[in-house]
Every structure is written in structure tokens, then in C-alpha cells.
C-alpha positions in Angstrom: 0.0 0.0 0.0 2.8 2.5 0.5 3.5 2.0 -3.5 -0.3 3.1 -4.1 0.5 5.9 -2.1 3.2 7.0 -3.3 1.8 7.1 -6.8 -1.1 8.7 -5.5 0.6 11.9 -3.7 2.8 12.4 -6.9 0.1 12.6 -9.3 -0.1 15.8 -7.7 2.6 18.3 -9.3 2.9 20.7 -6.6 3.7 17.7 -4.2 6.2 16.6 -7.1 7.9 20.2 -7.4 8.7 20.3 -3.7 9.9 17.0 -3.1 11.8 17.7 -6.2 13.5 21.0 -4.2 13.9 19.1 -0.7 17.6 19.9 -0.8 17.3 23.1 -1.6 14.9 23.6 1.2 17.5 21.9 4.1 14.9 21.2 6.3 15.8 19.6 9.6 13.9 16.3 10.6 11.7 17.9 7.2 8.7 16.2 6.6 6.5 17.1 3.6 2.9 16.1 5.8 -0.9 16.4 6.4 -3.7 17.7 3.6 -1.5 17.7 0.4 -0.8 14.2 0.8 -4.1 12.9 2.3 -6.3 15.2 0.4 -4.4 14.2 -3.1 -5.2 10.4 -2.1 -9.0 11.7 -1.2 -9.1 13.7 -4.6 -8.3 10.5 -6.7 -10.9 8.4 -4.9 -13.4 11.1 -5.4 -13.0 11.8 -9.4 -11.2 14.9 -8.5 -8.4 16.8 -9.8 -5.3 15.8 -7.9 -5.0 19.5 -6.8 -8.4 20.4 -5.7 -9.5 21.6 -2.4 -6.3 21.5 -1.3 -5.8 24.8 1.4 -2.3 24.4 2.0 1.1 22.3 1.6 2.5 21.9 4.9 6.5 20.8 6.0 7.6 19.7 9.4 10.9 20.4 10.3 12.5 20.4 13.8 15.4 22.5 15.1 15.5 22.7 19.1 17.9 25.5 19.2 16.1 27.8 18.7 12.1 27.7 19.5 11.7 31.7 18.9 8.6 32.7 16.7 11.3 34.8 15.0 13.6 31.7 13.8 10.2 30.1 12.5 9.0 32.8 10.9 12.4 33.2 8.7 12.4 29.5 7.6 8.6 30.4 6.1 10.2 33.5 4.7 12.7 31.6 2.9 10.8 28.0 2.3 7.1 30.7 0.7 10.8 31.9 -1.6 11.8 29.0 -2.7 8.4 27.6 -3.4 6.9 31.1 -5.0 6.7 29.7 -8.5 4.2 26.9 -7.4 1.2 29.6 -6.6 0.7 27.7 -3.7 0.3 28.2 -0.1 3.5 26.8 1.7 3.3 26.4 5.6 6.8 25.5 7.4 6.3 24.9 11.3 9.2 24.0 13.8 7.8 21.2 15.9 9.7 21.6 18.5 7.9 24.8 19.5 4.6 23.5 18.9 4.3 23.4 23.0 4.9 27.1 22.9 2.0 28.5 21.1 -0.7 25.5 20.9 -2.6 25.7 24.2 -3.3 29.8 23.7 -4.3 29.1 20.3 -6.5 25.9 20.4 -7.0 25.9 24.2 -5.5 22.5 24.5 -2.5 21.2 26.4 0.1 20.0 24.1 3.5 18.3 25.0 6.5 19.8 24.0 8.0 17.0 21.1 11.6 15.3 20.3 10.8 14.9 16.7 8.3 15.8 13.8 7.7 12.6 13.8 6.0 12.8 17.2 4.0 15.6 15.5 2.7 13.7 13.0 1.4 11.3 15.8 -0.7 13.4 17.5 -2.7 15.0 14.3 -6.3 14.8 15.1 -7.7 12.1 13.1 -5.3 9.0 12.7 -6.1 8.4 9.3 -4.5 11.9 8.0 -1.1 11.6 10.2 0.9 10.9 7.1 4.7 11.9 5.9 7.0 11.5 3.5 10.3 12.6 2.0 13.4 12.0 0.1 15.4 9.6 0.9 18.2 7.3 -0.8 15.9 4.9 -2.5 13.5 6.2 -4.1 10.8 8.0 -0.9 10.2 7.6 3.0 6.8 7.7 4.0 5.8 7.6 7.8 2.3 6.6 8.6 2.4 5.1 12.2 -1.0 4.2 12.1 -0.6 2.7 8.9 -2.9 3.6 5.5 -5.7 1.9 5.7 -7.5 4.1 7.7 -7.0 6.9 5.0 -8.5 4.9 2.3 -11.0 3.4 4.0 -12.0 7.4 4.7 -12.9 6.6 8.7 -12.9 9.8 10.8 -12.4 9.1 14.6 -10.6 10.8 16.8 -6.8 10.6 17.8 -6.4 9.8 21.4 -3.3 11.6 21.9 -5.1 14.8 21.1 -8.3 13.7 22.0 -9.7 17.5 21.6 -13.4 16.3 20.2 -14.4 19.8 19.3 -11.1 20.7 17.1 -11.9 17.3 15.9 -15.2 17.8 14.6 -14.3 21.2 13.1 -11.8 19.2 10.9 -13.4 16.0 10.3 -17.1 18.1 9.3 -14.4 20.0 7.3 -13.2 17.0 5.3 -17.0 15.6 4.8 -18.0 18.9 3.1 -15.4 18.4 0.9 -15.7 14.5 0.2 -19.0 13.5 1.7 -18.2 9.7 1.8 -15.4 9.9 4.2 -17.4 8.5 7.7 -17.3 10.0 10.8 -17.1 7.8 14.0 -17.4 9.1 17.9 -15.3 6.3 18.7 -11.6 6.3 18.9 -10.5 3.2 17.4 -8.7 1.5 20.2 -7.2 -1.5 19.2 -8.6 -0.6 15.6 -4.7 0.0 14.3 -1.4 -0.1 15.8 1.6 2.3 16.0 3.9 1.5 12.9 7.2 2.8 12.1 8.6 4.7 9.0 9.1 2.7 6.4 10.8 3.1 3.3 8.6 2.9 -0.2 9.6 3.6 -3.9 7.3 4.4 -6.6 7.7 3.9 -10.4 7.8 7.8 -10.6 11.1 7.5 -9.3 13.5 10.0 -6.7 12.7 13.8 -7.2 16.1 14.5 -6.7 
């Protein structure tokens, strides 16, 4: 399934033309994550261009020395630079600040992280905590609780951030958008387990 993926998330070019720049962007612990890559795969299923409804490309990085809003706020500078040409919305967060700022902004206690990795864990709905980047062989996707959830379209909440109402913001978000996805109130304990990154190729090849 992380072939299918793969193929899936690169049949959208603006997902292509920044995996194809990840040296160039130098991104620590970088992660290309979250609504390009889920949404894309949601797209396809639908009958959808590749591209469509898609808000923003996000990109995980981590750097612990520095956790300023200031530091953050120049990697976007440079990263929305790099990327201009795409005509895109390009969001770069530090995860290791993400403690800093989330609980005045959502209202929510969040614990501070030792990777993006760990942030990709804790996105609200399991089925959208997806990653991938470069790597030697072709891609590396992380999807510790595996893809099946994302193609099967089942909406439940994550119970590291169990925060139900952020949760049903986003998932009634997602249903406007692609009406057969299917909400559940249940978390899915014992539904999936906690994978590891895993390395995948794809007959589209490296970016690099």
C-alpha cells in the first residue's frame, strides 16, 4: 500500500515540485505532511483533480535551538521563496515549538515533542497523520497508524489529542469536501497499531 501511495501523492505536481526542491529547502527532521498528501489520495478516490480543495502544503521540520517565533517565521520566509513559482500556499512549522504556542491558540495542552515525527502522531484524526520525504531509494513515508485508515476514509478521533471539538471542526471540514469519508465518535482503540517509518519507492522515481 505505500507503493499506491506514493503514486497517488505524486500525481499531484505541486507535491512533485517540492519533493523535487527538498535539498534546496534543508529542512531539519523535514517532513512534507498532512492535507497535500491525504487530500491528493481523497481527490483520486473522489473523481477529483489531484490538486483540488487543497488549502495548504504543509512541512515539518525540527530544530531545538532555537524555538523563537522569530527563527520560525524566517524559515517560512525563505521555504514561501523557494516555493513562489508553485502559486501555492506553503506552511513551514518548527515542531519543536509547537508546545509554545498551541494551548493559547486551540486551548488544549500539548506536550513539548523530540521529533516531527511525534507531531505527526498526534494530528487529530489517525487516518490523516501521514509523511514523506526523500530519501536514498527512491521515498520515506511515515504513517504510524498505517494507511488503511485513510483509504477506507474513517474519521475518529486521535487519542493523543483527543480534543473532540477541534476534531469535529476538521473532520465536518473534510465531509463537506468528500461526503463519503465516515465519521465515528469512537476512537478506534485497538482498531490499528503504532507503525514505524518505512521506506517505499514508486515507479515515478526520486525527485532528486
Amino acid at each position: 500500500m505505500h507503493d499506491r501511495f506514493l503514486c497517488d501523492i505524486l500525481a499531484n505536481g505541486h507535491n512533485r515540485a517540492i519533493l523535487a526542491r527538498w535539498q534546496q529547502l534543508d529542512l531539519p527532521d523535514g517532513w512534507l505532511v498532512a492535507g497535500c498528501l491525504f487530500q491528493t489520495v481523497w481527490n483520486l478516490r473522489s473523481g477529483f483533480d489531484p490538486q483540488a480543495h487543497i488549502k495548504d502544503y504543509d512541512l515539518f521540520y525540527f530544530d531545538g535551538g532555537d524555538l523563537s517565533a522569530q527563527a520560525e517565521q524566517a524559515v517560512q520566509r525563505r521555504v514561501a521563496g523557494l516555493l513562489s513559482d508553485l502559486g501555492v500556499t506553503v506552511e513551514a512549522r518548527n515542531q519543536a515549538r509547537v508546545h509554545c504556542w498551541y494551548e493559547d491558540y486551540f486551548g488544549f495542552a500539548y506536550p513539548q515533542l523530540h521529533s516531527s515525527c511525534e507531531g505527526i502522531d498526534r494530528f487529530l484524526v489517525p487516518a490523516t497523520s501521514v509523511g514523506v520525504r526523500p530519501a536514498h531509494s527512491g521515498f520515506e513515508v511515515y504513517a504510524p497508524y498505517g494507511l488503511s485508515l485513510l483509504y477506507e476514509g474513517r474519521l475518529f478521533p486521535n487519542p493523543l489529542t483527543r480534543h473532540l471539538p477541534l476534531f469535529h471542526t476538521k473532520a465536518r471540514s473534510y465531509r463537506a469536501r468528500w461526503p463519503w469519508l465516515q465519521m465515528e465518535e469512537a476512537d478506534g482503540a485497538g482498531q490499528w497499531s503504532h507503525a514505524k517509518a518505512a521506506p517505499a519507492s514508486c515507479a515515478i522515481g526520486n525527485p532528486r
